[in-house]
N, C-alpha and C positions, 0 to 999 in steps of 0.2 A: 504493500500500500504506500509503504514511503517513494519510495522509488517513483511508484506513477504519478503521486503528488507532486515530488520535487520535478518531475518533467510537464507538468501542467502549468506550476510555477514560473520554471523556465521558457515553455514556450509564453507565457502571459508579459514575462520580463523582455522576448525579445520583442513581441508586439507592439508594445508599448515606447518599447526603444525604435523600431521600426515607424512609427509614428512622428516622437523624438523627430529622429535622423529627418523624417518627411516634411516637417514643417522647420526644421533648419535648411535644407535645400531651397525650399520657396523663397525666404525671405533674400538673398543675394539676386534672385532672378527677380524679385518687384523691386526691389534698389535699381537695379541696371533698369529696368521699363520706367522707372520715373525718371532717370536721370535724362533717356531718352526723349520723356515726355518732356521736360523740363527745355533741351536744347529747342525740338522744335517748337515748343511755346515761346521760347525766346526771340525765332525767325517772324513769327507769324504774333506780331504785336499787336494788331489792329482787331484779333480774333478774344472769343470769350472762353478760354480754357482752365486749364490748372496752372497756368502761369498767374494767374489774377491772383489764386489763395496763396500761392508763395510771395509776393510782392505786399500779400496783406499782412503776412506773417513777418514778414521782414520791417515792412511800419510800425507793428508795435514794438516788435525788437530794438528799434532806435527810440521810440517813445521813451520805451525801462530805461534806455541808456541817458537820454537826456535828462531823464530826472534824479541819475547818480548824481552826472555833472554840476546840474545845479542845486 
């Protein structure tokens, strides 16, 4: 009984690592698609993308920063 438990275990641990492993792969490849999204939102200025919420994000960024300054 031990034995087929501890193999039950095991396979439950590598499922779970298998998972794991699955959603660390994803994240390096949504990095690279936004960065890509990011360049051509840069080209295309006149358009209404996900360049807008990075530019907004970056206004309040300097907002924080102004009111260390002063």
């Amino acid at each position: 009984q031990g034995v087929s438990g501890s193999k039950t275990e095991v396979q439950s641990e590598r499922q779970s690592a298998e998972v794991l492993l699955s959603c660390l792969e994803e994240i390096p490849i949504k990095l690279v698609a936004e960065k890509a999204d990011f360049s051509a939102a840069a080209e295309m200025t006149g358009s209404v993308s996900s360049g807008d919420s990075i530019e907004v994000l970056g206004t309040e960024k300097s907002y924080q920063t102004q009111r260390v300054i002063a």
